[in-house]
C-alpha positions in Angstrom: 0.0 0.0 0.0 3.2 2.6 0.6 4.3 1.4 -2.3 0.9 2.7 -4.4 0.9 5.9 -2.5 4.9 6.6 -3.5 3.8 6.2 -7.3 1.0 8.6 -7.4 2.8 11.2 -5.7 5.4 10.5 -8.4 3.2 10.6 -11.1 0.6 13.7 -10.1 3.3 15.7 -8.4 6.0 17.8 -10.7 9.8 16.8 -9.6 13.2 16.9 -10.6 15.4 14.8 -8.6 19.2 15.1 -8.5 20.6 11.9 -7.3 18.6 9.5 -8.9 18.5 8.8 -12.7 15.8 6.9 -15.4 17.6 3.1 -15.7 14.9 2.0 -17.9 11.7 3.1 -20.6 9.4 1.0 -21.8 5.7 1.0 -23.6 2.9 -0.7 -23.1 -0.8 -1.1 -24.9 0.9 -0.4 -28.3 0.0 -4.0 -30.1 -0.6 -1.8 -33.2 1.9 0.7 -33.3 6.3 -0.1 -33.4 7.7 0.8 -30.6 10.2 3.0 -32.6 7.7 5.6 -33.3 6.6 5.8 -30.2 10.4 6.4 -29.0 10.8 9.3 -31.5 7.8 11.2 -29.7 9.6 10.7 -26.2 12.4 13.0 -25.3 13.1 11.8 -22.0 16.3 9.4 -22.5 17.6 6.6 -20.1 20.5 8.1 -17.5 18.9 11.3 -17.3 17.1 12.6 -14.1 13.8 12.5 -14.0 11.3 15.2 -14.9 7.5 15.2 -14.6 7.2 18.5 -17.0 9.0 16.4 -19.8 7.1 13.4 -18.7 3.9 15.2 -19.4 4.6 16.5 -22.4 5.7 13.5 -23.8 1.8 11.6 -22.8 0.5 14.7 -24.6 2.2 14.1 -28.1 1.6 10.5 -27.7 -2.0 11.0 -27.3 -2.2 13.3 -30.4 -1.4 10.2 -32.6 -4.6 8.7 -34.4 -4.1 5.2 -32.8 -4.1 6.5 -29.6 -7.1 6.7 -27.5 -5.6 7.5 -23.8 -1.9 8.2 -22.8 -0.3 7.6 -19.4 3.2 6.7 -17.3 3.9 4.9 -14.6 7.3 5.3 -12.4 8.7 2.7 -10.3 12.1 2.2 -8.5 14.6 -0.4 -8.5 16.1 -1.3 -5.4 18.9 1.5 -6.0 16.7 3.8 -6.1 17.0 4.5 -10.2 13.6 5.1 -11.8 12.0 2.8 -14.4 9.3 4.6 -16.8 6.3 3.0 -18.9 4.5 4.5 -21.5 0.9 2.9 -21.6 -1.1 3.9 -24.4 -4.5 2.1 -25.4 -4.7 1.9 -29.2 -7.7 2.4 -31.5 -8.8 1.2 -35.5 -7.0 3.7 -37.8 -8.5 2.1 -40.9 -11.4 4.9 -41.5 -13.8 3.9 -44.2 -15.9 6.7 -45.3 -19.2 7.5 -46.9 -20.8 10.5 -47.4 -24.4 11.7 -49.0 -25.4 15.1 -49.9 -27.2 17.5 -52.7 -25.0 19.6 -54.9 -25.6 23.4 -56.2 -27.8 21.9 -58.6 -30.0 19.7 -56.2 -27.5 16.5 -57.9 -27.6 13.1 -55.9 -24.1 13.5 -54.4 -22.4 11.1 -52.7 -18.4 10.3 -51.7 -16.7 7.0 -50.6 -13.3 6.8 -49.0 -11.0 5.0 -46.9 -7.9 6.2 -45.1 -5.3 3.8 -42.9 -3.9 6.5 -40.3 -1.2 3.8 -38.9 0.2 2.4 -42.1 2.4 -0.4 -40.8 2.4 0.6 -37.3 4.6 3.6 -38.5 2.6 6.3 -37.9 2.2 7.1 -41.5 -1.3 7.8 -43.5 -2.3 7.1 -46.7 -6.0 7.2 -47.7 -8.0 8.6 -51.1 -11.8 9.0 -51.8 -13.7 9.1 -55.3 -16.5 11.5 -55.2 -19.6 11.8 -57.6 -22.0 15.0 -57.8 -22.3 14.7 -61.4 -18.8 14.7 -62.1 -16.4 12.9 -61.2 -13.3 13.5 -58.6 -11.0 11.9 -57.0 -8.3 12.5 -54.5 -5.0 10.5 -53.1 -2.6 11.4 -50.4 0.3 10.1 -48.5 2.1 11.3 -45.4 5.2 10.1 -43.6 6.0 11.6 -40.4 9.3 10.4 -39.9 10.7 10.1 -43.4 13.7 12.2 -43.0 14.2 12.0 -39.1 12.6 11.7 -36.0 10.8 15.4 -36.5 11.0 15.6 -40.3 8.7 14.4 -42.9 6.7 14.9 -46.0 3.1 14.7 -47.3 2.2 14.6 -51.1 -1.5 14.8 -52.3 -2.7 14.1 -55.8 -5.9 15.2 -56.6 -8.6 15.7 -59.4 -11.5 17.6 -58.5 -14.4 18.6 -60.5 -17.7 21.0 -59.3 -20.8 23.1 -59.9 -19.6 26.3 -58.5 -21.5 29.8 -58.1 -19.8 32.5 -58.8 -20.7 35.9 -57.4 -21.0 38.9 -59.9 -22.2 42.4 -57.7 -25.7 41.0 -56.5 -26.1 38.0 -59.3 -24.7 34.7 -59.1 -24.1 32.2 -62.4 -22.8 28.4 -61.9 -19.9 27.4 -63.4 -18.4 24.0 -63.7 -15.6 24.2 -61.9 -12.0 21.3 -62.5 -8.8 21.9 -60.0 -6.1 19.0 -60.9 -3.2 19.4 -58.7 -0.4 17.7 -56.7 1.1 19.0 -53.9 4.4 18.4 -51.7 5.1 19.7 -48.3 7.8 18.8 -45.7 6.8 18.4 -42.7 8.9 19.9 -39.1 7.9 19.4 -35.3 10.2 21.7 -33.6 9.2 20.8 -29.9 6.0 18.8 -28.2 3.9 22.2 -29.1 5.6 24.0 -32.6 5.0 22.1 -36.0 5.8 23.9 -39.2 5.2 22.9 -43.1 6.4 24.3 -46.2 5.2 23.2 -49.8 4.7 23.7 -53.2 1.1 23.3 -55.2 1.3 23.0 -59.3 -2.1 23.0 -60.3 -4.4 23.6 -63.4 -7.8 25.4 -63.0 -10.6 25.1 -65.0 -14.1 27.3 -65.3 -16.9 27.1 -68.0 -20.1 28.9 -67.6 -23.2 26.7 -67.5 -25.8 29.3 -66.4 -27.3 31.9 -64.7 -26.2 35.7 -64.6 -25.0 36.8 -68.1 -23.9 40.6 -69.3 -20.9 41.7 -71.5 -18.6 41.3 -68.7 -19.5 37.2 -67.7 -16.6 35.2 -68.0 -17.5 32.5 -71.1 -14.3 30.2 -69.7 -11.2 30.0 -68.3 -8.1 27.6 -68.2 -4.9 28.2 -66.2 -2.0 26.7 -64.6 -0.7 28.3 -61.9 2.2 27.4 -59.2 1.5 28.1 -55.3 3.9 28.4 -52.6 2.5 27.5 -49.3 3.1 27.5 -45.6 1.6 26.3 -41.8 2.4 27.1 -38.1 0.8 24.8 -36.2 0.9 26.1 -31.9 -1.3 23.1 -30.3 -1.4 22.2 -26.5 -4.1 20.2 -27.4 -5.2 17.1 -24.6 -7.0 14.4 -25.7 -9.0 11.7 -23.9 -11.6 9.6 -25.5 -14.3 12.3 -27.2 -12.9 15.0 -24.7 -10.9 17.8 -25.4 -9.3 20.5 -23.9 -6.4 23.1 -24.3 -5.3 25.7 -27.1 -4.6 25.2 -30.7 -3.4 27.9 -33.1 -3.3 27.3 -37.0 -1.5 29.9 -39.2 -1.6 29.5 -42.7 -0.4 31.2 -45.6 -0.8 30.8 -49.7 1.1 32.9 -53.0 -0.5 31.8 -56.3 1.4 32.5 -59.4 -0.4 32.1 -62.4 2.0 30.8 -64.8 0.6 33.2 -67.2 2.3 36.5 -66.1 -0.4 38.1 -67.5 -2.9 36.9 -64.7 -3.3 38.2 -61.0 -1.1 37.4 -58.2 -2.8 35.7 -55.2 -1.9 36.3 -51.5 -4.3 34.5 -48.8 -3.2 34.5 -45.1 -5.8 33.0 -42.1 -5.5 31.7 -38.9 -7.8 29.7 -36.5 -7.5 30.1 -32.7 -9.5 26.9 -31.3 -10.2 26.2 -27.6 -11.4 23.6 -25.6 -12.5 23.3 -22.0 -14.2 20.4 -20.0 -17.0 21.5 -17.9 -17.5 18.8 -14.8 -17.2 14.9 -16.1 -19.6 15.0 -19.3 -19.7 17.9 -20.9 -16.9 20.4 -23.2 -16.8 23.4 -24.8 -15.5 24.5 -28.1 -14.8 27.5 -29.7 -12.9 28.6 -32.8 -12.1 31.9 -34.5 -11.4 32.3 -38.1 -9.7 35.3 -39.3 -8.6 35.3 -42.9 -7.5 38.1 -45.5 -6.6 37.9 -49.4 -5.2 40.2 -52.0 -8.4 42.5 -52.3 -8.9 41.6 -56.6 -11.9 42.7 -57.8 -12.9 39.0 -59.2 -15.6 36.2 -58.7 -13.1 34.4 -57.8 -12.5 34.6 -54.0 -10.8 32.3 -51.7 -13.5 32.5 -48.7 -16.5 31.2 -49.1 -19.6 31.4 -47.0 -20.9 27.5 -46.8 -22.9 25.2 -44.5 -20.0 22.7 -44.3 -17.3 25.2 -43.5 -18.4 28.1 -41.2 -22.0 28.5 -40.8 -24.4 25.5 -40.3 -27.7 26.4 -41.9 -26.7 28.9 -44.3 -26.5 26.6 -47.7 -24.1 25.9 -50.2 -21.2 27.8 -50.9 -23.7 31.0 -51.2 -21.0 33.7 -51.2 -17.6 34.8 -51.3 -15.2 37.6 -50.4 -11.4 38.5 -49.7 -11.5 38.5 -46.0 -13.4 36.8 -43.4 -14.3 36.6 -39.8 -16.2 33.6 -38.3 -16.8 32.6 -34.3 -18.2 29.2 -34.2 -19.0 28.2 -30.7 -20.6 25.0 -28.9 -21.0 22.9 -25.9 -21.0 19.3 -25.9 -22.8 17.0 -23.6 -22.1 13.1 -23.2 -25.3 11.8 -22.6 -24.5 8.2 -23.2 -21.3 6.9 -22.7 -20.7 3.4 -22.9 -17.1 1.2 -23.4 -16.7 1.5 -27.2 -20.0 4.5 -27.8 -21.2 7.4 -27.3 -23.6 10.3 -27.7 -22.8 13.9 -27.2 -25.9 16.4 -27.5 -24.8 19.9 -29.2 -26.0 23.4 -29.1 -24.1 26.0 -30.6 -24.0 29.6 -32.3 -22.3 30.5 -36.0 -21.8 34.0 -36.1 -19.5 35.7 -38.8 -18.9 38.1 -41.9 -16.9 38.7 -45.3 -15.4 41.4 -47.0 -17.0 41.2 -50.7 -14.6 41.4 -53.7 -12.8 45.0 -53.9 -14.7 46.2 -50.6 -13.4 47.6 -47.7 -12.0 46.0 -44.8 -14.3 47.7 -42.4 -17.2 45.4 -44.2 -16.4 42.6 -42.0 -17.6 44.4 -39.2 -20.8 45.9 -40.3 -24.0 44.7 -39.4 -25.4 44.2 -43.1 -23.4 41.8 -44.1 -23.6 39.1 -41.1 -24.6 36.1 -40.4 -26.1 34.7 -37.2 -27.2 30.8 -36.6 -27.7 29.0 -33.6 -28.9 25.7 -33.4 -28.6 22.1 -32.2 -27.0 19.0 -33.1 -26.3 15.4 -32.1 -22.9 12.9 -32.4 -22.5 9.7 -32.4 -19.1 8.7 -31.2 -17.8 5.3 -31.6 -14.7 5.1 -29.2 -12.8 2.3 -30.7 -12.4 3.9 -34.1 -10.4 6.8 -34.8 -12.6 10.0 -35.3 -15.6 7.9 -36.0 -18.2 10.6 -34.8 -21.2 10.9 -36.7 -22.2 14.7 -36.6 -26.0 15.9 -37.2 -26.5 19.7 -36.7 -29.6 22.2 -37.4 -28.7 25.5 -37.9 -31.3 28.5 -38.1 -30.3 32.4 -38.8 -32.0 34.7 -36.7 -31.2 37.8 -39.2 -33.0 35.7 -42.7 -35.6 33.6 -41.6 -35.7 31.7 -44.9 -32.1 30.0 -44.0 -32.0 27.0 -42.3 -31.3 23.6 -42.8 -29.6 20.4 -41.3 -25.8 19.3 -42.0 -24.2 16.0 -41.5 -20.3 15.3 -42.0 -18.5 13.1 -40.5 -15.8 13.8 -37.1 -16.9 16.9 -35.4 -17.6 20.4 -37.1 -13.8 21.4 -35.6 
């Protein structure tokens, strides 16, 4: 019984001990994952003292790894007083099969199937791809490896072919194009400590627009076909804790996008937004969740902006893809309540609030702030949550605007909406 109480003062208690050293590291629960991976996420290193800060954070980057559902250690001594460590993690599925249903822009039977392996070979890496039909036909491929280059270094590489009915947004009219982005894309991947992850990447990619209907004058574009090279960029700041469907802690996302038309002769592109995202348990069941979206782009006067306003993206309830603009700011926030909870399911109850507004196409910045333009939606939602399969939640939402009566709907996606 001493010998209990020791340990959890050990383990709940911070410490750094100057006569005693780690003799040994081990892992446990990790049937699925090599223990090599798990020994590039751990920085603490045998015949150093021991340290519960480093301990901690260690658990934390463990637990942000797709197989893993809960992270712990346990410390024990030897009978010279050295310490021995164990990693326990308990593992989840990481082969996601996915299937989604929906109505496109032009009220299309859409649908999407998929499947993604999160753990490929118990390294860690991801590889996954979907083919989606709403009328046309897309399809998308990717591959990440963590590790590729060292024990912080990596790359992903996506290869995609996408193909849409888009709106496009002239003053107050709208016309729908058909829309074709083929692209493949490289990035290397950095983790820098526990909390800092970088990327840096290129994009080569060839859009496509031809005019199908709707608004026409002497202005419409008819068509358009370019290739065009981007230069891209991520800092990831995430303090993120993760235990079962519970979250809490801080995340910040920075990105950052130049697209060079390989035609000189075409605009420049410059796109910058960051989401702030944070999580806080309330008592045993329940969590709240908020993020912030601020984004800004090189103010051209063209349909073609990179923030849209869609029920999938920002605003639940709002429709699909039913605006743009060159800068946006969105709060979404909501609180989530386990009102089942069983060993491998359960179901969170939702209410939230979308609020949010865009700058239109050569408008001032000022616009994201006026009252005119914004968007309010509150509404309700349900998930269902099966705990033995990585991000296998269900999402069901109802969203209602209390500025337009007339929008309002129900969105489903699958993991939650952020």
């Amino acid at each position: 019984m001493h010998y209990k109480i020791l340990i959890t003062l050990f383990v709940f208690t911070p410490f750094k001990l100057n006569a005693q050293v780690i003799k040994s590291i081990g892992y446990e629960g990790n049937k699925k994952t090599k223990t090599k991976v798990l020994e590039k996420l751990t920085t603490i290193k045998v015949g150093e003292k021991l340290d519960s800060v480093v301990l901690e954070k260690d658990i934390t980057l463990i637990s942000r790894l797709p197989v893993c559902n809960t992270s712990e250690y346990v410390i024990s001594t030897d009978s010279d007083g050295n310490y021995e460590v164990i990693y326990t993690i308990e593992e989840t599925n990481t082969i996601i099969p996915t299937v989604n249903f929906w109505t496109a822009n032009n009220q299309q039977f859409a649908y999407q199937l998929g499947v993604k392996e999160f753990n490929l070979l118990g390294e860690n890496k991801q590889i996954g791809g979907f083919y989606r039909n709403n009328g046309l036909h897309s399809f998308s491929v990717n591959y990440q490896d963590p590790f590729l280059f060292s024990a912080t270094t990596g790359i992903s590489i996506t290869l995609q072919n996408l193909s849409s009915l888009e709106p496009l947004y002239f003053d107050d009219e709208s016309a729908d194009y058909q829309y074709k982005n083929s692209s493949i894309e490289a990035l290397v991947l950095k983790r820098i400590s526990p909390n800092h992850n970088i990327n840096l990447g290129v994009i080569f990619f060839n859009e496509q627009y031809q005019y199908v209907e709707g608004y026409q004058a002497t202005n419409t574009l008819r068509s358009l076909d370019e290739l065009k090279l981007s230069f891209k960029g991520g800092f990831d700041y995430n303090t993120l804790k993760y235990y079962y469907q519970y979250v809490e802690g801080f995340r910040s996302l920075l990105n950052f996008q130049h697209v060079m038309p390989v035609d000189e002769s075409n605009r420049k592109l410059t796109v910058f937004w960051n989401d702030f995202l944070y999580y806080k348990r309330i008592h045993q069941k329940g969590n709240l969740a908020t993020r912030l979206r601020l984004g800004i782009s090189s103010n051209n006067d063209s349909p073609f902006a990179p923030f849209a306003l869609d029920n999938n993206l920002n605003i639940r309830g709002v429709g699909n893809i039913i605006d743009r603009g060159t800068g946006v700011m969105v709060l979404n926030m909501e609180y989530r309540h386990t009102v089942i909870d069983k060993k491998w399911f359960s179901m969170q109850t939702n209410i939230f609030v979308d609020a949010g507004n865009w700058r239109k196409t050569g408008g001032e910045l000022n616009g994201l702030v006026k009252i005119s333009g914004a968007r309010l939606h509150p509404g309700i939602g349900l998930r269902f949550i099966h705990k033995k399969i990585y991000n296998a939640v269900l999402r069901i939402d109802y969203g209602f605007s209390v500025i337009n009566e007339k929008q309002q709907g129900l969105v489903f996606g699958v993991g939650q909406y952020f």
